[in-house]
C-alpha positions as CSV (number, residue, x, y, z in Angstrom):
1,X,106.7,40.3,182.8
2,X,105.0,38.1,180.5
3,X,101.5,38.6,181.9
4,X,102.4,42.2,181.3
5,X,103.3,42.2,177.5
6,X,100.2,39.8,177.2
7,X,98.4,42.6,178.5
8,X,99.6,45.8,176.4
9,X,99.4,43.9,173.2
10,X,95.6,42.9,174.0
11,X,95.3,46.5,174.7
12,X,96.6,47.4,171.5
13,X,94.8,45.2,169.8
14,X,91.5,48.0,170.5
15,X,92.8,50.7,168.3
16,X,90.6,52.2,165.6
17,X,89.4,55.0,163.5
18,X,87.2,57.6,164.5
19,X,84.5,59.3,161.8
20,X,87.2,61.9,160.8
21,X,90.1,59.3,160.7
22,X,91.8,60.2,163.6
23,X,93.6,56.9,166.1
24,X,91.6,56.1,169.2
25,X,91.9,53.6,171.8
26,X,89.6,51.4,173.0
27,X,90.5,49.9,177.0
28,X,89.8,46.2,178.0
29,X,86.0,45.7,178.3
30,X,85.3,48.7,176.5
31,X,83.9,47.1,173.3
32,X,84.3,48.0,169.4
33,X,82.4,50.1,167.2
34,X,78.7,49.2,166.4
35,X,78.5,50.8,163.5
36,X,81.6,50.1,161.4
37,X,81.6,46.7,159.5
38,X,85.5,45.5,158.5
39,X,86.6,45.0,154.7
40,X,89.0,42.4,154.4
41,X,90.5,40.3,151.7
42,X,89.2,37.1,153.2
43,X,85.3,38.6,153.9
44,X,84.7,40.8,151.2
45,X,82.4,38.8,149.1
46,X,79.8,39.1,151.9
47,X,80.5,42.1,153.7
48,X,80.9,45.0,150.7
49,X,79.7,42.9,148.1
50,X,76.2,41.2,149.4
51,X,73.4,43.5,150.9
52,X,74.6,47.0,152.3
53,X,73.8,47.8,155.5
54,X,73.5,51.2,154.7
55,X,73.1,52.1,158.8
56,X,77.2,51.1,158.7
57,X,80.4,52.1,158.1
58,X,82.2,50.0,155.3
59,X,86.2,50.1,156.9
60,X,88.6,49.0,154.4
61,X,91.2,47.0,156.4
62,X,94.7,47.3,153.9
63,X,93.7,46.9,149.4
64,X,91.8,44.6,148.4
65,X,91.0,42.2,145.4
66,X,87.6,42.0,144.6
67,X,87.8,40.2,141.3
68,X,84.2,40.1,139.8
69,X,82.4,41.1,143.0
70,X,80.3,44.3,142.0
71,X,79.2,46.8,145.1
72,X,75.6,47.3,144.4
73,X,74.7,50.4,146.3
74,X,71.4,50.6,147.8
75,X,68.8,54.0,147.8
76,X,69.9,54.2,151.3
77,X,73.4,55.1,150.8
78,X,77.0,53.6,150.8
79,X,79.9,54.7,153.5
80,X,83.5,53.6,152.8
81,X,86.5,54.8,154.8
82,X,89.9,52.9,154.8
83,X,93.2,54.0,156.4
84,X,95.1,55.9,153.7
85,X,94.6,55.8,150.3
86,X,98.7,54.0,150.6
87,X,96.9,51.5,153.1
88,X,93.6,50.5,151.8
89,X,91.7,50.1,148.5
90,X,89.7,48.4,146.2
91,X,90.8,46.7,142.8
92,X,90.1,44.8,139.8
93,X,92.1,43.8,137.0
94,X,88.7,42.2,135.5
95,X,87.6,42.9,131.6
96,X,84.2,44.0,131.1
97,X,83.7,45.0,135.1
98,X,81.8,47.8,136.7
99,X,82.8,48.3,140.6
100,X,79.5,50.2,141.7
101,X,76.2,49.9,140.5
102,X,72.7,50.6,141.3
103,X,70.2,47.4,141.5
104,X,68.8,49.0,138.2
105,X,68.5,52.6,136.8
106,X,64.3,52.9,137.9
107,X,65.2,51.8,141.5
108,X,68.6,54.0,141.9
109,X,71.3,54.6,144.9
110,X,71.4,57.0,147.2
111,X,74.3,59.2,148.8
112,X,77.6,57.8,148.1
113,X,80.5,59.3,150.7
114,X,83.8,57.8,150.5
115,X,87.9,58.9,152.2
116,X,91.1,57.4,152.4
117,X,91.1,54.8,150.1
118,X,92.4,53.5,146.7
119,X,90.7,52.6,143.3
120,X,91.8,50.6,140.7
121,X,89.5,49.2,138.1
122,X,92.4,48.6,135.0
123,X,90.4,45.9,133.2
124,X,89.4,46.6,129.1
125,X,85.8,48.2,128.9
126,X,86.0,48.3,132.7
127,X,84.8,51.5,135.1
128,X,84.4,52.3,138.2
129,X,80.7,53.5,138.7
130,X,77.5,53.3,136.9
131,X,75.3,54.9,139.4
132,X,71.8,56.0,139.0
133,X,70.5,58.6,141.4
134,X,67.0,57.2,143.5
135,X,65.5,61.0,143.9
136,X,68.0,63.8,142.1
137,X,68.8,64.7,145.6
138,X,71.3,62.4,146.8
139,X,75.1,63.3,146.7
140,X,78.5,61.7,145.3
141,X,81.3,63.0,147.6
142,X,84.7,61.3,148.0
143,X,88.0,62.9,150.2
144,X,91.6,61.8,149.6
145,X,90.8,58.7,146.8
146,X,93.4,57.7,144.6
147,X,91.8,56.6,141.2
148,X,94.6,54.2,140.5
149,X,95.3,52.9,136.1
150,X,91.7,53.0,135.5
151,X,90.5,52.2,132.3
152,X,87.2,54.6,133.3
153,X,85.8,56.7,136.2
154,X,82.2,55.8,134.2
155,X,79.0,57.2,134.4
156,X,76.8,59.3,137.2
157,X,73.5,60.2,136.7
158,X,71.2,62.7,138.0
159,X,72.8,63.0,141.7
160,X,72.2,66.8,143.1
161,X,76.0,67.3,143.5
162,X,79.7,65.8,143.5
163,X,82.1,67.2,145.5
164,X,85.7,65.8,145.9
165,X,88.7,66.8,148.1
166,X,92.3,65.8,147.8
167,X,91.4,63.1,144.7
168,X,94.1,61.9,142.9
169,X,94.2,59.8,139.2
170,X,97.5,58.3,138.1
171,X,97.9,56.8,134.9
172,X,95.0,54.8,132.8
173,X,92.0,57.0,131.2
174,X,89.9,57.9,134.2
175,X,87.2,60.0,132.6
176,X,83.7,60.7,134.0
177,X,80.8,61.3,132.7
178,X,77.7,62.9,134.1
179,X,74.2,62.4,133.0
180,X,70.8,63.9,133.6
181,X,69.4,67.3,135.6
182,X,72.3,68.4,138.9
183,X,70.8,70.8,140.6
184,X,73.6,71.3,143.7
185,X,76.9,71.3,141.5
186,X,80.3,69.5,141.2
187,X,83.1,71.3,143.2
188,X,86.8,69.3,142.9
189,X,89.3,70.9,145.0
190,X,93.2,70.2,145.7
191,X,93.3,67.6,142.6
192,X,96.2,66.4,141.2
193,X,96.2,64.1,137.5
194,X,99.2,62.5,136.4
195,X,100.5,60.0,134.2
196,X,97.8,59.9,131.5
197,X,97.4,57.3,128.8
198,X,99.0,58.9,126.0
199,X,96.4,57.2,123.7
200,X,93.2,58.1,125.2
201,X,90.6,60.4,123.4
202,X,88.2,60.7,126.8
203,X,88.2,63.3,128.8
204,X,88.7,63.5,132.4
205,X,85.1,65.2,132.8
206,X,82.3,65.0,129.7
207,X,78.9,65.8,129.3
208,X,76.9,62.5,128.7
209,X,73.2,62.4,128.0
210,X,71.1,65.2,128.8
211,X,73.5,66.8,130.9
212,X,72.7,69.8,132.6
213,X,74.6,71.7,135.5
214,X,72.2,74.0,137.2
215,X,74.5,74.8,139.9
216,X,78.4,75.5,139.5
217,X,81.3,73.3,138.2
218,X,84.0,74.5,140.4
219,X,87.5,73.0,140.0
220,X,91.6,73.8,140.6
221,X,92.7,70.7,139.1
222,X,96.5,70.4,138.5
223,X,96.5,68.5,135.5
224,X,99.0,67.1,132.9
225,X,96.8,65.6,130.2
226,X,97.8,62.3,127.7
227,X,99.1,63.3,124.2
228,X,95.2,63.1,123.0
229,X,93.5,63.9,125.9
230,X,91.1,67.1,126.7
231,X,90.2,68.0,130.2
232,X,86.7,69.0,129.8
233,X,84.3,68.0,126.8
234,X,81.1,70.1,128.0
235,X,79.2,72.5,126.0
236,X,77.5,75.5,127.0
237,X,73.6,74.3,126.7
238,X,75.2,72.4,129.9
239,X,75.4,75.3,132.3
240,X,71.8,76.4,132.2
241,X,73.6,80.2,134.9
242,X,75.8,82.2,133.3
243,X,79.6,82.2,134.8
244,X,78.9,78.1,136.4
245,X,82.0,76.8,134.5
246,X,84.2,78.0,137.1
247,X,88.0,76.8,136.4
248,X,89.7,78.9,139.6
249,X,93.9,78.3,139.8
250,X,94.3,75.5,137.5
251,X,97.1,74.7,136.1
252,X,97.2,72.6,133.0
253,X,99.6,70.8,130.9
254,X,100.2,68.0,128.2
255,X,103.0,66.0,128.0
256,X,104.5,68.3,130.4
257,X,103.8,71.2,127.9
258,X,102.0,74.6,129.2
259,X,99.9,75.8,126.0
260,X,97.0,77.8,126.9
261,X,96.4,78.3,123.3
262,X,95.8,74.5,123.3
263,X,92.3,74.1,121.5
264,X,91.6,70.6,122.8
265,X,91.6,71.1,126.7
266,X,88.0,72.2,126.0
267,X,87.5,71.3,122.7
268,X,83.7,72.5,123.1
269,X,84.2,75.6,125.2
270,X,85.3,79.0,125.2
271,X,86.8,81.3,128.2
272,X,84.7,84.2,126.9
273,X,81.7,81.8,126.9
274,X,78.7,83.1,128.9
275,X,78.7,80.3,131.3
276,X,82.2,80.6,131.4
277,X,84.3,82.1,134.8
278,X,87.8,81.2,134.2
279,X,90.5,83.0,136.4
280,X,94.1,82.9,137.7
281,X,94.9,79.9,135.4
282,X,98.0,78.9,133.9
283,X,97.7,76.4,130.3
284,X,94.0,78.1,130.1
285,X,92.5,81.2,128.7
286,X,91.3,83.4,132.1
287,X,87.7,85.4,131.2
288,X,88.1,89.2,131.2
289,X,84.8,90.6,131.7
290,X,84.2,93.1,129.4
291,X,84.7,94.8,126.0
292,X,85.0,97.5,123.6
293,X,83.5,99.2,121.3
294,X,84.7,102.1,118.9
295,X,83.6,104.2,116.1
296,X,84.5,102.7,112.3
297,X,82.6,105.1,110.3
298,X,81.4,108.5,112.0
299,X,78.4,110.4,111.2
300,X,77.0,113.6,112.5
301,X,74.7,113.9,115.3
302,X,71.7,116.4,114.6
303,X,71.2,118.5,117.2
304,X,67.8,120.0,117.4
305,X,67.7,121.6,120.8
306,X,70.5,123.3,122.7
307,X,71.6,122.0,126.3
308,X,69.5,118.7,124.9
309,X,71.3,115.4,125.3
310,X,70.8,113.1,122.1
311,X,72.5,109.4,121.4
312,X,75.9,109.8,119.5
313,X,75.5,108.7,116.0
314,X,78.2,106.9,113.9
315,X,79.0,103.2,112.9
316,X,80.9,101.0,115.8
317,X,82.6,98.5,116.1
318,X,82.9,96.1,119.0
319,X,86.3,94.1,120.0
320,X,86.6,91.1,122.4
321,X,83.1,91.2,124.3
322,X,83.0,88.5,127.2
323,X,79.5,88.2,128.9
324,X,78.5,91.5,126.6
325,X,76.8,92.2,123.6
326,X,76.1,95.1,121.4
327,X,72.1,95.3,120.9
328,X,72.3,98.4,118.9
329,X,75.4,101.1,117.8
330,X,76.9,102.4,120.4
331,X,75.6,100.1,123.1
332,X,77.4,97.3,125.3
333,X,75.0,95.1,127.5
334,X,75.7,92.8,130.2
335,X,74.5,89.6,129.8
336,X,76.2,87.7,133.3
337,X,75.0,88.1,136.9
338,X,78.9,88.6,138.2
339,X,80.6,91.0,138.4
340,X,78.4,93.5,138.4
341,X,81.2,96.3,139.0
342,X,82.8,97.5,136.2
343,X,84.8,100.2,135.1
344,X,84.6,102.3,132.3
345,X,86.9,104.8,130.0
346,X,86.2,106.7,127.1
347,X,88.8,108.3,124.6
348,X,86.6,110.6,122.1
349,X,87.3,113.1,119.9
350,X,84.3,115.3,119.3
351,X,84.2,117.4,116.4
352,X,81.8,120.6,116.0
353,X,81.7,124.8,115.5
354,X,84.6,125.7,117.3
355,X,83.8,127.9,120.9
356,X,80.9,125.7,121.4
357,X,80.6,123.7,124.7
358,X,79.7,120.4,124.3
359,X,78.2,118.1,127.2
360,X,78.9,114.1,127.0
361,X,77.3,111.8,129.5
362,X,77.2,108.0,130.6
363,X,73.5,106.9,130.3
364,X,72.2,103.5,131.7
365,X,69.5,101.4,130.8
366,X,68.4,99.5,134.1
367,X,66.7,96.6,132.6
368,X,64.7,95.8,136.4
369,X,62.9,98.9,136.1
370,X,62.8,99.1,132.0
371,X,64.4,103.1,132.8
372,X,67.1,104.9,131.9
373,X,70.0,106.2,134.6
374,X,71.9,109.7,133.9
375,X,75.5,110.2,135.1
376,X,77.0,113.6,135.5
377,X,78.0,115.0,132.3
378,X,81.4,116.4,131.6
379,X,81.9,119.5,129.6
380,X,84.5,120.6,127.3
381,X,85.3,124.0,124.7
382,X,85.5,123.1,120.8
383,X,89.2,123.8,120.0
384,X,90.1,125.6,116.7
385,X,92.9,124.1,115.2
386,X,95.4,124.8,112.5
387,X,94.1,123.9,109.6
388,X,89.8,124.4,110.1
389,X,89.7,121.2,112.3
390,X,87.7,122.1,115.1
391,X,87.7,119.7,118.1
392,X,86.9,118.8,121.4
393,X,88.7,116.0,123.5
394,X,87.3,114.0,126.3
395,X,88.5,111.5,128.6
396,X,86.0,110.2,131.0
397,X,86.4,107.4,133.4
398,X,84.4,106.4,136.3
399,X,82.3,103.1,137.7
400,X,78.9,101.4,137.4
401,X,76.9,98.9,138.4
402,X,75.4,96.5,135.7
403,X,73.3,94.2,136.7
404,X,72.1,91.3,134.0
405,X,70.9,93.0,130.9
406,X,71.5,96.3,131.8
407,X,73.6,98.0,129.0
408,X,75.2,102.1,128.9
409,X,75.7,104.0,125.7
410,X,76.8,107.9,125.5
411,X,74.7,110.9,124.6
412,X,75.9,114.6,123.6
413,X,74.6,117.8,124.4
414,X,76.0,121.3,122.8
415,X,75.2,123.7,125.5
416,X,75.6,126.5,123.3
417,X,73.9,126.5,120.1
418,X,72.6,123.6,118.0
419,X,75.3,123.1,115.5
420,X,75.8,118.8,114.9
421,X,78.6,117.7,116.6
422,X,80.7,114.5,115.0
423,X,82.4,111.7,117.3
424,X,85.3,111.3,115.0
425,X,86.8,107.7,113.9
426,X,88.7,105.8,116.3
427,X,87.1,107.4,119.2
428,X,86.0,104.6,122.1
429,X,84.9,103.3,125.2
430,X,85.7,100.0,127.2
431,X,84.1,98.2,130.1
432,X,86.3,95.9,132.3
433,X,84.9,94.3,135.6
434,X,86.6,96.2,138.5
């Protein structure tokens, strides 16, 4: 019986981790893993903290101390898996402390991957990383890490993309800045912030020098912010695409408070910012695609020919334009590359000599082909009124494609004679992404 206890717990002894954290067993004579080097309190000095062996995995065996000792990751790469982000970690209570560094900014790291671990770096002036990308093609991904009373996430620069899953950051001022050219995006998904110093100014994300996003910056962060705090400090010169700032089903709070009129949860940004594609939010402005514009001061439009379509004259005036503009009266252009769908309704109120038929039509200026696009008119007989007010009234609705800078504007015929017809005040049109 003793033999045979001896026995199971030897066997037991063999159990590890595979590469997507699932348990495996190992028999009797079977070996260990080649590839995976073991983290523990009493080895870390030399194992995680002299040269990486970038060919390994860095297994974090329960949370660790690591005082002083920096990780200095190599252009090769860093791996660094642990049980749970409950069972294993890395922290320092030091002042003045980075975690991970690059030998020096002109030599760089390379990719750093990371899961199921804890961070905690709580020391005064202290961060987490200061990482220097070797080539501006290396990535900085991390799955299910707690970011434990950090005094700061620190600084990233030039990597191609971020990406993290399942991240937590509980108490402290965790903010992150990124530096330099990205060219493959940041994408944060499943995120959850809590607990936020209640005296911090940073930001949990914030442009730092030269910071350009030419790829997306994807997040549904659930996020209740310190007393001070904003959640993004980036400007638009960041995103070099338009709709890249993508905040998709966030949810956002401070102090416990939903405001969405809050004006420092992006103290530098807009929703109706061009780069801006901001949806299904709650404590944020959503992006609405679109506009309107509508006549302020009407003027006649001469009509020369019969049955000859001219551009309705008149003053307008344009009302919440996202990712439009007005290049001339009249006009709405699209100045984003999505949607492209939209939907568009007209209300106008046409006046001219009453019995005439008068013709108005959706024109389109494809800016690809530098050409101009005709939808079918729709007619309608100048009423006579009570009064000498003779008028026509048109609703038109229908779809179109706009594709970046392509922009629509309505013309008039008279099918009848060549009296000038008047588009009245108040008359207008909108465009709203289908």
């Amino acid at each position: 019986m003793s033999e045979g206890i001896n026995n199971q717990y030897d066997f037991f002894k063999k159990v590890n981790l595979d590469d997507d954290g699932n348990i495996g067993v190992s028999l009797i004579g079977e070996g260990v893993l080649n590839n995976r080097i073991i983290v523990s309190q009493s080895n870390f000095a030399t194992t995680i903290g002299g040269v990486i062996d970038s060919t390994k995995e860095y297994f974090l065996d329960g949370i660790i101390d690591i005082g002083t000792t920096q990780i200095t990751v190599p252009t090769t790469g860093i791996s660094i898996k642990g049980y749970t982000f409950d069972l294993s970690g890395l922290t320092s209570s030091e002042d003045n402390y980075t975690m991970f560094i690059s030998e020096s900014p002109e030599i760089g790291s390379g990719n750093m991957l990371g899961s199921d671990y804890l961070i905690t770096t709580s020391g005064t002036n202290s961060k987490v990383y200061e990482i220097y990308d070797a080539t501006g093609f290396n990535a900085f991904e991390f799955q299910r890490i707690n970011y434990i009373d950090c005094s700061s996430l620190g600084d990233i620069y030039n990597y191609r993309q971020g990406l993290e899953g399942g991240t937590g950051r509980f108490g402290g001022s965790p903010s992150l800045t990124l530096h330099g050219n990205w060219v493959g995006g940041f994408r944060i998904s499943t995120s959850i912030v809590r607990s936020m110093s209640d005296t911090t100014t940073e930001p949990l994300f914030k442009a730092g020098t030269a910071f350009v996003m030419n790829s997306r910056f994807l997040t549904d962060i659930n996020v209740d912010l310190g007393t001070l705090q904003p959640l993004l400090d980036f400007a638009p010169s960041n995103f070099t695409n338009p709709s890249t700032l993508q905040l998709k089903g966030c949810i956002v709070s401070r102090d416990g408070v939903i405001d969405s009129t809050d004006s420092n949860i992006t103290p530098n940004m807009s929703n109706t910012d061009i780069c801006s594609d901001w949806d299904n939010n709650q404590g944020l402005r959503n992006t609405f695609v679109g506009g309107k514009t509508q006549v302020t001061t009407q003027a006649e439009t001469v009509i020369s020919s019969a049955s000859t379509f001219y551009d309705i004259s008149g003053t307008f005036t344009t009302n919440n334009l996202q990712h439009f503009d007005s290049p001339s009266q009249g006009q709405l252009r699209h100045l984003g590359k999505d949607p492209i769908e939209f939907n568009v309704l007209a209300d106008f109120n046409v006046e001219s000599t009453a019995n005439n038929v008068i013709s108005i039509r959706i024109t389109k200026y494809d800016a690809s082909t530098a050409s101009f696009l005709d939808f079918l008119p729709q007619l309608r007989q100048v009423n006579s009124f009570v009064g000498g007010r003779d008028v026509a009234f048109f609703t038109i609705s229908g779809s179109i494609t706009l594709e970046q800078n392509d922009y629509i504007k309505f013309q008039v015929a008279n099918e009848t004679g060549t009296a000038n017809v008047t588009l009245e005040d108040n008359s207008f049109y909108t465009v709203q992404e289908r």
